[in-house]
DRENDO-223328 format. One record per residue: residue in one letter; x, y, z of N, C-alpha, C in turn. Coordinates in steps of 0.05 Angstrom, whole numbers, padded with zeros to 5 digits, always signed. Layout:
N
AXYZXYZXYZ
...
// end
This chain:
203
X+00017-00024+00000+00000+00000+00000+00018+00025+00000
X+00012+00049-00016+00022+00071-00014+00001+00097-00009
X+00012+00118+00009-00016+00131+00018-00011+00169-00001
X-00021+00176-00015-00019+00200-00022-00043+00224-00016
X-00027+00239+00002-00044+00260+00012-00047+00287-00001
X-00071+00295-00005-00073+00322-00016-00063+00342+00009
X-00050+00366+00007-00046+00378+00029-00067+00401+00043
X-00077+00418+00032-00107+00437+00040-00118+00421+00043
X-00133+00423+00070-00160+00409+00069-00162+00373+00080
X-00132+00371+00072-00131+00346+00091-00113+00339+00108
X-00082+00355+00108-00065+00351+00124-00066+00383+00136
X-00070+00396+00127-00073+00426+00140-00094+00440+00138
X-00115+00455+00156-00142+00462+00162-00134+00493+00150
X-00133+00498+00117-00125+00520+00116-00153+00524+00083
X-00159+00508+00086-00184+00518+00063-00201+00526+00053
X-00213+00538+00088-00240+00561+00095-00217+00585+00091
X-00197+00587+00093-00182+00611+00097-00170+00616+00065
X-00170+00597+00053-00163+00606+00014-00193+00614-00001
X-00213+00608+00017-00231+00609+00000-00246+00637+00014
X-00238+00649+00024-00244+00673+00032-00220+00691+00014
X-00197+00689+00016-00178+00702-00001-00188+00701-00028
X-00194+00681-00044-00199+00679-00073-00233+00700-00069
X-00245+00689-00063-00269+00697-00060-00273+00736-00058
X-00251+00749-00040-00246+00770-00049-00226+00781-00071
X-00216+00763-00081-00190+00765-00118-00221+00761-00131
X-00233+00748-00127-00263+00742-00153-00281+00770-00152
X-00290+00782-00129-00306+00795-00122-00292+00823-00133
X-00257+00823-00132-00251+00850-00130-00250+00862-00164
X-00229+00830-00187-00217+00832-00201-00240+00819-00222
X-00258+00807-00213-00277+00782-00231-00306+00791-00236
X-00309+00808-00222-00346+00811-00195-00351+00791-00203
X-00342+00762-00183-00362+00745-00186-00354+00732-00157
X-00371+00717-00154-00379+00706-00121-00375+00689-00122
X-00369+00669-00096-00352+00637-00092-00333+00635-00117
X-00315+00659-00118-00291+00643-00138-00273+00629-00119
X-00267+00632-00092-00253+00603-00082-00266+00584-00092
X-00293+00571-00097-00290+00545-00099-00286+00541-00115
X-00290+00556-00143-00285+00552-00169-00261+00537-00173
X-00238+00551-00161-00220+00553-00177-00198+00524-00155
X-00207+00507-00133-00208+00490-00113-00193+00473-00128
X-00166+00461-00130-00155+00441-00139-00132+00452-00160
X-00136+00477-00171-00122+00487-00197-00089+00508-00184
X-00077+00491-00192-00055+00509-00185-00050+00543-00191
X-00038+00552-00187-00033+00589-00191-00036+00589-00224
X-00015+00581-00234-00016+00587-00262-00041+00581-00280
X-00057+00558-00271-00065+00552-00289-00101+00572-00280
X-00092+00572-00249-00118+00599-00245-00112+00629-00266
X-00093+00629-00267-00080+00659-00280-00080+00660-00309
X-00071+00642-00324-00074+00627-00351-00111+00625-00364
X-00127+00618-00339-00154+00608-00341-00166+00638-00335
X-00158+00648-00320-00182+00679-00316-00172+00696-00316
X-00142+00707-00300-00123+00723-00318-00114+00731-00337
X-00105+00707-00365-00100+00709-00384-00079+00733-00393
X-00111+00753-00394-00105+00771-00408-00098+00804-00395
X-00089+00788-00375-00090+00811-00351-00069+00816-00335
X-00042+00818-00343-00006+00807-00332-00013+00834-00311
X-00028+00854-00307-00018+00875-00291-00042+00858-00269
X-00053+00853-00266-00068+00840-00246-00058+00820-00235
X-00047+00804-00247-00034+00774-00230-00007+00786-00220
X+00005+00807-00237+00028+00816-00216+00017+00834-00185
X-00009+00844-00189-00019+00854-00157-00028+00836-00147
X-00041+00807-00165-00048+00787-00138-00024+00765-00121
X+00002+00763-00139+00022+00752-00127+00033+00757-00108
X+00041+00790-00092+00049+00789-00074+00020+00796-00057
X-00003+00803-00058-00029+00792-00038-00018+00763-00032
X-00022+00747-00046-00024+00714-00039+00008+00700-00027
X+00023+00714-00034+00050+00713-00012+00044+00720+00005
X+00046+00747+00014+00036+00754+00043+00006+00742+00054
X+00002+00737+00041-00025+00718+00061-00023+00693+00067
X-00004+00674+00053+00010+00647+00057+00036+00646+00073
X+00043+00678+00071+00066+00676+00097+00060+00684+00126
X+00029+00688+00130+00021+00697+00162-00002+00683+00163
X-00015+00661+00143-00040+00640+00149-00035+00620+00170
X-00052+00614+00184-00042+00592+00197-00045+00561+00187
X-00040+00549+00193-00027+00521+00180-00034+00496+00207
X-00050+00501+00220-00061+00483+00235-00066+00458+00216
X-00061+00430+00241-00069+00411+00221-00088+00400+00231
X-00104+00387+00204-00136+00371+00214-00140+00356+00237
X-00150+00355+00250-00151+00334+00279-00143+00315+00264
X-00123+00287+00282-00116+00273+00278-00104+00256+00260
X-00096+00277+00239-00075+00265+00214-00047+00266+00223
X-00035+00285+00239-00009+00275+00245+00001+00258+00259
X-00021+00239+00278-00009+00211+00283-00016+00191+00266
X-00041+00196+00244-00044+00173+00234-00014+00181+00212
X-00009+00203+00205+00012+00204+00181+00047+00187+00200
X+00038+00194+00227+00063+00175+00241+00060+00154+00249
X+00035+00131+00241+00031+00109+00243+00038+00093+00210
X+00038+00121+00190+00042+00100+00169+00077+00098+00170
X+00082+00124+00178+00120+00128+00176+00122+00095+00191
X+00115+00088+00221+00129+00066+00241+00118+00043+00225
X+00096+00046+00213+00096+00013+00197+00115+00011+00164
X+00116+00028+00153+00141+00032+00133+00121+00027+00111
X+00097+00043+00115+00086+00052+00087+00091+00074+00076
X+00095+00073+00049+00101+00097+00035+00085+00123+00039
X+00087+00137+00033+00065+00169+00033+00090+00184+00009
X+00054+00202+00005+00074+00227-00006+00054+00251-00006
X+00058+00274+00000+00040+00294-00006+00044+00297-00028
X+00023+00312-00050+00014+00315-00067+00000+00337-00071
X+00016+00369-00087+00002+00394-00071-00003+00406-00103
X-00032+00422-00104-00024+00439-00126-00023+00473-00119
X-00006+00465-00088+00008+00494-00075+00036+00490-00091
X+00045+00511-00094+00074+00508-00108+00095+00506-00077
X+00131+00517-00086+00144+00508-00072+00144+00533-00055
X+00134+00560-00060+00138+00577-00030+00117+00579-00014
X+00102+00570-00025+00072+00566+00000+00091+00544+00009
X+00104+00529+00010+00100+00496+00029+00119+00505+00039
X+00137+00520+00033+00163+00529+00051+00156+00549+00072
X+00127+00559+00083+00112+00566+00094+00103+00545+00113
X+00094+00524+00099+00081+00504+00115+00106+00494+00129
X+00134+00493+00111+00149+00476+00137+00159+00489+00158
X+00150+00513+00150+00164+00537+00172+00146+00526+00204
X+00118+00523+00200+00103+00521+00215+00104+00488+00229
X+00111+00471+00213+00101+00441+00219+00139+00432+00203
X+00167+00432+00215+00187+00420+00211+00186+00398+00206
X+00172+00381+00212+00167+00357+00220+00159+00337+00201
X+00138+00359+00178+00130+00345+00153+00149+00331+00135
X+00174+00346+00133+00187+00325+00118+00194+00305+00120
X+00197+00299+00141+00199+00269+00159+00180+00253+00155
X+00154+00261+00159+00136+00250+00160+00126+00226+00133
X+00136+00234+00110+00128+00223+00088+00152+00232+00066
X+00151+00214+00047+00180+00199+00031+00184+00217+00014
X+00160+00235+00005+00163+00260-00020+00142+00274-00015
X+00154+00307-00030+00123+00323-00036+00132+00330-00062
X+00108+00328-00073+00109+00332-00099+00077+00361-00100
X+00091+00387-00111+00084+00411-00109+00079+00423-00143
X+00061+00446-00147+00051+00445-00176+00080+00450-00192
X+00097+00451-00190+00132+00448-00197+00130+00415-00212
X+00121+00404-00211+00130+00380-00211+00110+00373-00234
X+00089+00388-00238+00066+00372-00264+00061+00386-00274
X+00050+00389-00295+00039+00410-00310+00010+00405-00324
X-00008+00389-00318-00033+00383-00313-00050+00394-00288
X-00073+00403-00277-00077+00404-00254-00104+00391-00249
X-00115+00375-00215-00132+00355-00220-00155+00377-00228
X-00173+00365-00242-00179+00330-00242-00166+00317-00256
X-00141+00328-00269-00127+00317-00291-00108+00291-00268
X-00108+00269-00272-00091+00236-00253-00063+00246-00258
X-00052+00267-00273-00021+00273-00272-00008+00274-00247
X-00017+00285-00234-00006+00296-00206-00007+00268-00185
X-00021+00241-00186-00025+00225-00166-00004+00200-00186
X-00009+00203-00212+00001+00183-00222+00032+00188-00220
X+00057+00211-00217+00071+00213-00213+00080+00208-00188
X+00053+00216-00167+00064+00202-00147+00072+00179-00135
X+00042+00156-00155+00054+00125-00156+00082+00128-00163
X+00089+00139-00179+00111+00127-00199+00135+00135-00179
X+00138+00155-00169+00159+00162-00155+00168+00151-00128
X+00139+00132-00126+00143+00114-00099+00140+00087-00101
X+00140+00080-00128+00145+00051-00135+00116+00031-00133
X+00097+00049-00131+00066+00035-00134+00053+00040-00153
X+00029+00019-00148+00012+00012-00173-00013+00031-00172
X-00040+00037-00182-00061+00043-00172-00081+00035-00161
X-00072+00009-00160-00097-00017-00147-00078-00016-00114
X-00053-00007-00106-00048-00008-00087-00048+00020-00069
X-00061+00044-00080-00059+00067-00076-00084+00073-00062
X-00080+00097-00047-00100+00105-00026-00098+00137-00031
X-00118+00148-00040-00109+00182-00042-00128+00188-00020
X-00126+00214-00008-00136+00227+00021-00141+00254-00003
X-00163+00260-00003-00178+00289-00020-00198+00306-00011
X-00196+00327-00010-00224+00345-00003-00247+00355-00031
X-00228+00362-00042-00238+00371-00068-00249+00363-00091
X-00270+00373-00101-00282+00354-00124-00262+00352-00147
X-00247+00368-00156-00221+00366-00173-00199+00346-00165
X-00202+00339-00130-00183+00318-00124-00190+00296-00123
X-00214+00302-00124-00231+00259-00115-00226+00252-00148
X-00235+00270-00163-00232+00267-00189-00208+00255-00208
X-00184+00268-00197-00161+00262-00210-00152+00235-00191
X-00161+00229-00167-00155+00208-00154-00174+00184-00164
X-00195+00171-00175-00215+00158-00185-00191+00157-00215
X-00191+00182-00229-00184+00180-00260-00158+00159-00253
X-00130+00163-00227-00117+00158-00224-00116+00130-00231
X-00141+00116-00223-00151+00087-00213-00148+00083-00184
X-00143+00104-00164-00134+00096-00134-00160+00088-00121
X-00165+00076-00095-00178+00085-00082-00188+00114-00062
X-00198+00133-00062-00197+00148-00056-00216+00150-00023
X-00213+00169-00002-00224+00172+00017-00228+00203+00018
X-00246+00210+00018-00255+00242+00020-00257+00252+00047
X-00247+00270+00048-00246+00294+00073-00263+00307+00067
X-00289+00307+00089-00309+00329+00087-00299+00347+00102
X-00281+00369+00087-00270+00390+00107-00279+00416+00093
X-00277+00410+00068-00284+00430+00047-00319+00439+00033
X-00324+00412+00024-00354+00402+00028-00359+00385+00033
X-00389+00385+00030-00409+00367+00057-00413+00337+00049
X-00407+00319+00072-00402+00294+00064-00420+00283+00047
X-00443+00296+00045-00468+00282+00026-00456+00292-00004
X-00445+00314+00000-00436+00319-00034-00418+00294-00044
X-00399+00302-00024-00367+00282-00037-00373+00253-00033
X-00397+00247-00017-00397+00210-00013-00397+00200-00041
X-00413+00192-00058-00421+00182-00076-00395+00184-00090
X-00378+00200-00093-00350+00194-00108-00326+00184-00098
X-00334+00183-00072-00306+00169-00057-00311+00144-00039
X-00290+00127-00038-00292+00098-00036-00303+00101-00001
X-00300+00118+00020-00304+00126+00036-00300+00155+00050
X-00311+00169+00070-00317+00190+00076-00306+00200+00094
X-00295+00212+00114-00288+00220+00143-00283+00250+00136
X-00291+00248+00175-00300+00281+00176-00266+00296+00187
X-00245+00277+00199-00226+00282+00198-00206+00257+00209
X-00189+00256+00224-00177+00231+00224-00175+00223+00249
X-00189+00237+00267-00190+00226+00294-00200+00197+00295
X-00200+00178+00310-00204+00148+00308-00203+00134+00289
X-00188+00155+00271-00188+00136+00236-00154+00119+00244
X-00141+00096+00229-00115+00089+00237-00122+00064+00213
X-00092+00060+00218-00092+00034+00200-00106+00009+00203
X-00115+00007+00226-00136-00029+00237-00161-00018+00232
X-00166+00013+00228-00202+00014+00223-00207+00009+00198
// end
């Protein structure tokens, strides 16, 4: 078994807090409303490429907004994923995060949580693919980089763009209702949890 974690939303409780940031980038630069969720799974570029386009003086004022707001967010993690993520380290299952945060948001995150690198064998950050989910690029690299199959894979997702690219992947997937409501995301994911408290490897 190899376990690949999305990082928002399932290893860090930071996704009510991007979707208030986007939500005012949509409202200010878009007028449009719930652009956090819209845009839920899609890395920077390909948000900027997709609604920026045509707009280089705008994405250069929303780049340093979204630095400074990823360098003073907090980075709390979901109840009970960092012992189950140190129950897979002591049994010698693979992991890998799997982010479509790039590499200075997570250098943020390790500022806050040192510990993550330890925790799991790789992160693989939107640096690393150039698809974004629901596109399986991003999970299937991560099999590959950890020497598994997709019949032996387990993805951890909040997002309908992540359950998505995790299913396309062929993995089994388990949805985090952190983001939305477990009645949405059930029906697409192999199972549900509201976070990882009493979740472990024997349940």
């Amino acid at each position: 078994m190899i376990v690949l974690f999305d990082f928002d939303g399932v290893i860090a409780d930071t996704e009510t807090q991007y979707t208030e940031f986007w939500n005012r980038i949509g409202r200010e630069y878009l007028d449009q409303e719930d652009f956090g969720h819209t845009i839920k799974g899609q890395t920077l570029v390909q948000i900027f490429e997709k609604y920026f386009g045509s707009r280089p003086k705008v994405q250069d004022e929303i780049v340093p907004q979204l630095n400074e707001f990823e360098a003073n967010m907090s980075y709390d993690y979901v109840p009970g994923v960092y012992k189950f993520m140190q129950e897979l380290k002591a049994a010698g299952i693979r992991s890998a995060i799997v982010t479509s945060s790039n590499d200075v948001k997570m250098a943020n995150a390790y500022k806050a949580h040192p510990e993550l690198i330890e925790l799991v064998d790789m992160v693989l950050t939107s640096e690393h693919f150039s698809k974004s989910k629901p596109d399986p690029e991003c999970f299937l690299k991560g099999m590959e980089f950890l020497g598994g199959t997709p019949e032996e894979t387990i993805v951890f997702e909040d997002s309908f763009h992540g359950i998505a690219a995790g299913r396309a992947a062929g993995a089994k997937v388990v949805g985090l209702a952190t983001t939305n409501k477990r009645e949405a995301i059930a029906p697409l994911c192999d199972m549900v949890i509201d976070d990882f408290l009493g979740f472990s490897l024997t349940e």
